[in-house]
C-alpha positions in Angstrom: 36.5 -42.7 -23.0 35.1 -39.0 -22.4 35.4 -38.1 -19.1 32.3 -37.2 -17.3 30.9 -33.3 -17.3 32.0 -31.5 -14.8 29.8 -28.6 -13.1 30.5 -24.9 -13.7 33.1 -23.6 -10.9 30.8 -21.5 -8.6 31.9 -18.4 -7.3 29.6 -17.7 -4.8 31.4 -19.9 -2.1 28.8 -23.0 -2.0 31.2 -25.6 -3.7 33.4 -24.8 -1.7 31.6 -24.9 1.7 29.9 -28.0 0.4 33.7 -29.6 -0.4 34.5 -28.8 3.6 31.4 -29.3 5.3 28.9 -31.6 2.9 29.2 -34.3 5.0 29.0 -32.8 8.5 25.4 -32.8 10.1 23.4 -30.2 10.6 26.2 -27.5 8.8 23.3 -26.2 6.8 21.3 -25.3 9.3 24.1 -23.2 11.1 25.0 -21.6 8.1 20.9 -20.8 8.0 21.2 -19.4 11.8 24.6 -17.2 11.0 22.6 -15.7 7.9 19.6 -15.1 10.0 21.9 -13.1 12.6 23.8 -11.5 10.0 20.9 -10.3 8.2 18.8 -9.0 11.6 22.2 -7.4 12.6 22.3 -5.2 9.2 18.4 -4.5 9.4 19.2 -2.6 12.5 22.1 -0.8 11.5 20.6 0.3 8.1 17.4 1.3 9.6 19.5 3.4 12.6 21.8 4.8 9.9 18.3 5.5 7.3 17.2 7.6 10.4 20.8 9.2 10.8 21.1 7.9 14.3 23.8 7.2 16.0 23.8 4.1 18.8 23.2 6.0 21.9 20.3 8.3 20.6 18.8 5.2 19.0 18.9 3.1 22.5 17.9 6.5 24.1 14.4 6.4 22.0 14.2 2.7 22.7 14.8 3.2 26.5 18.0 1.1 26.7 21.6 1.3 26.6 24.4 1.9 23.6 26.1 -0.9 24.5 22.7 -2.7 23.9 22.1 -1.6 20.5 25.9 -2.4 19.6 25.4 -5.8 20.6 21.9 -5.9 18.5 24.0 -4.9 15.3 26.8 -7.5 15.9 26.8 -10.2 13.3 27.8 -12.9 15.9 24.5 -12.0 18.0 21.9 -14.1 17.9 19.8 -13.2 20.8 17.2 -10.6 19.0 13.7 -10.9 20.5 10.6 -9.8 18.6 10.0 -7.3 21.1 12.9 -5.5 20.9 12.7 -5.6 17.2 9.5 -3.6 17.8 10.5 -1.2 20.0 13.2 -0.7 17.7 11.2 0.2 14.7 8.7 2.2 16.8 11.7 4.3 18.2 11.8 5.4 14.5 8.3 5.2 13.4 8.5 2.1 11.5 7.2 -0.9 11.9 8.5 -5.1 11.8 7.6 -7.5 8.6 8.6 -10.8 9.3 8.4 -13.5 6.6 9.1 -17.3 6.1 10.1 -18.7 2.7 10.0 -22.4 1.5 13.0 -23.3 1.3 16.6 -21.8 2.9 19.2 -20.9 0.3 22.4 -22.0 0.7 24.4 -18.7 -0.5 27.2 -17.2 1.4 27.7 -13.3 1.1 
C-alpha cells in the first residue's frame, strides 16, 4: 500500500513551530505580538538610521531621552504608543501609516 503524500519540508520555520507549539493555546497569537514588536522596533531604527541619526540626537528632537529611544528599538519591547510613534516621525519630518490586514501570517524571520 502507497504511503500517504507527505508535504514539502518548509524552510521558513512554520513546520517546525507548528511541530512544538500546534497544540498550545493562544501560541499564534504571541508569535503575532513578537512580530508586531519586532517589526515597530525596526521601523524606528531604519527610519533613525534613513535620517543618519544617532539615538541621542533622535530623542533630543523628540524631547526625550537615549535610553528611551534604545528601548523603543528593542525587539522585546512592546510598549510603543501611537503618540510617540508620532512624535517620532515628526522629529524627522515624516509622518505614521498604520494598517490592518485580514488575516495574520504565520512566518518567522
Amino acid at each position: 500500500m502507497p504511503s500517504p503524500k507527505q508535504p514539502p519540508p518548509s524552510n521558513d520555520g512554520t513546520a517546525a513551530i507548528d511541530e512544538l507549539f500546534g497544540e498550545t493555546p493562544g501560541w499564534a497569537d504571541e508569535i503575532g505580538a513578537a512580530q508586531v514588536a519586532v517589526g515597530v522596533a525596526q521601523a524606528i531604527y531604519d527610519l533613525r538610521e534613513r535620517h543618519g541619526l544617532t539615538q541621542k540626537t533622535l530623542a533630543e528632537r523628540v524631547g526625550t531621552t537615549q535610553s528611551v529611544i534604545a528601548r523603543l528599538e528593542d525587539a522585546d519591547y512592546e510598549g510603543h504608543s501611537l503618540r510617540m510613534l508620532a512624535r517620532i516621525a515628526a522629529a524627522v519630518g515624516e509622518h505614521v501609516t498604520i494598517a490592518f490586514s485580514g488575516e495574520a501570517e504565520r512566518t518567522v524571520a
